[in-house]
C-alpha positions as CSV (number, residue, x, y, z in Angstrom):
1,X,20.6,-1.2,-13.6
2,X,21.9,-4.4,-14.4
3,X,21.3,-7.4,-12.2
4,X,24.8,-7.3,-10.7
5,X,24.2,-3.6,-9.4
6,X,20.5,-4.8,-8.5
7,X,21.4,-7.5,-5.7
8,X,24.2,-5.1,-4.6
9,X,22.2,-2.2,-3.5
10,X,19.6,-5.1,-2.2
11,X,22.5,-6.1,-0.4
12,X,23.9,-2.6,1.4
13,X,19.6,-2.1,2.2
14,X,19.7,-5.6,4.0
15,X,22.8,-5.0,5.8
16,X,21.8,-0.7,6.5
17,X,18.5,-2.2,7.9
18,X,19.9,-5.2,10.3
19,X,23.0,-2.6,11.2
20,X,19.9,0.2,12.6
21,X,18.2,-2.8,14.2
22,X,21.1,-5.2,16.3
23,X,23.1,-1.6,16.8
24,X,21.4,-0.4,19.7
25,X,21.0,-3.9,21.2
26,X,25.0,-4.4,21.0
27,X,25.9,-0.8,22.3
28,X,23.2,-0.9,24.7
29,X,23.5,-3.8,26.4
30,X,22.2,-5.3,29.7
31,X,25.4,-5.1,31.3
32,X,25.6,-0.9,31.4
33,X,22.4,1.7,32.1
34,X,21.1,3.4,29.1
35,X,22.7,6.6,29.2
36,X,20.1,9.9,30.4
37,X,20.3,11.2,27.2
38,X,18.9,8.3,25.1
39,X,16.3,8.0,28.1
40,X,15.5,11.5,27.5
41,X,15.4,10.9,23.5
42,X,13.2,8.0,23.9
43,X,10.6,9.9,25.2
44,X,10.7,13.6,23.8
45,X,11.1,12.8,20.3
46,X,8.0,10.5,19.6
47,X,5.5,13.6,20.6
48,X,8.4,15.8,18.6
49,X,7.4,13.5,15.4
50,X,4.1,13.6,16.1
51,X,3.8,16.8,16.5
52,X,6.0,17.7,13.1
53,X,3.9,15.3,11.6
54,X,0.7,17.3,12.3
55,X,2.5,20.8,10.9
56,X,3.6,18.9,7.8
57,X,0.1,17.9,6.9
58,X,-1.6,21.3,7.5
59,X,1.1,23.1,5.7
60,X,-1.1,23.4,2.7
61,X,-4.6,24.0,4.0
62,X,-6.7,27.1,2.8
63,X,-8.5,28.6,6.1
64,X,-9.6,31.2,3.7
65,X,-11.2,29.3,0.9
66,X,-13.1,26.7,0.0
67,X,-14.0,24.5,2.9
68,X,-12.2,26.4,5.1
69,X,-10.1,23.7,6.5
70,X,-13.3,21.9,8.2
71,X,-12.5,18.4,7.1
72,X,-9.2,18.8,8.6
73,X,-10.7,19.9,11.8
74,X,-13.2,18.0,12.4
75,X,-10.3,14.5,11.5
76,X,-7.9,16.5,14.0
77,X,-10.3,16.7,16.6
78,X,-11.4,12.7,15.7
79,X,-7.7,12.0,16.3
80,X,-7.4,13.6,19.7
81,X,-10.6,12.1,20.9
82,X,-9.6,8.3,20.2
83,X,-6.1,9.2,21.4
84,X,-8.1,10.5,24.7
85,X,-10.0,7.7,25.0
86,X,-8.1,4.3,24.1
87,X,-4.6,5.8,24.5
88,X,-3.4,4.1,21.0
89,X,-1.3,5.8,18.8
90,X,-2.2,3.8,15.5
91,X,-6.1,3.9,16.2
92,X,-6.0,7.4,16.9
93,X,-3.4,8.1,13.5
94,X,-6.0,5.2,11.3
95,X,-9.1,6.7,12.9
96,X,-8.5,10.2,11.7
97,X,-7.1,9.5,8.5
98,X,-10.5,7.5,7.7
99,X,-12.2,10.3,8.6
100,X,-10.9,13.0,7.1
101,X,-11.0,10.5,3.7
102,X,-14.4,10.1,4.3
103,X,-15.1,13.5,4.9
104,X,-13.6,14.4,1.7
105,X,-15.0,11.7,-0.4
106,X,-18.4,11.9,0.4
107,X,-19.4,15.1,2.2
108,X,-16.5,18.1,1.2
């Protein structure tokens, strides 16, 4: 790419970026309620994510082979128990990621 076509697409990033971030605050304004359905989006589709997110990272693990799946167990179960108890989405999601690369580093 030459420099020219470099600060372009820098450019249409910058621009896509601030468009997803003002959009909703300039459709969605004070002045009108939020309509149901964006309600109802804003609070299905993070536990929808989550819950694709959890699917897309067992997809590979062999329950029939090797460990069994038991570091991946025993980090989903490390998840749901900080989530349970401190009700934080990024300390429950960091907690059991350190685990389960713990488990795998130095036990698995």
């Amino acid at each position: 790419m030459t420099m020219l076509q470099q600060v372009i697409t820098i450019g249409i990033c910058v621009v896509g970026t601030m468009a997803t971030r003002f959009l909703p605050f300039l459709i969605f304004s004070g002045k009108r309620p939020t309509p149901k359905y964006v309600q109802y989006l804003g609070k299905a589709l993070p536990a929808a994510i989550f819950g694709m997110l959890v699917v897309y990272c067992l997809r590979n693990t062999e329950i029939v082979s090797g460990n069994h799946g038991l570091p991946e167990l025993i980090a989903i179960v490390v998840t749901a128990a900080l989530h349970l108890w401190k009700r934080q989405m990024l300390l429950s999601i960091a907690g059991g990621t350190v685990c389960y690369m713990l488990l795998l580093q130095l036990v698995f």
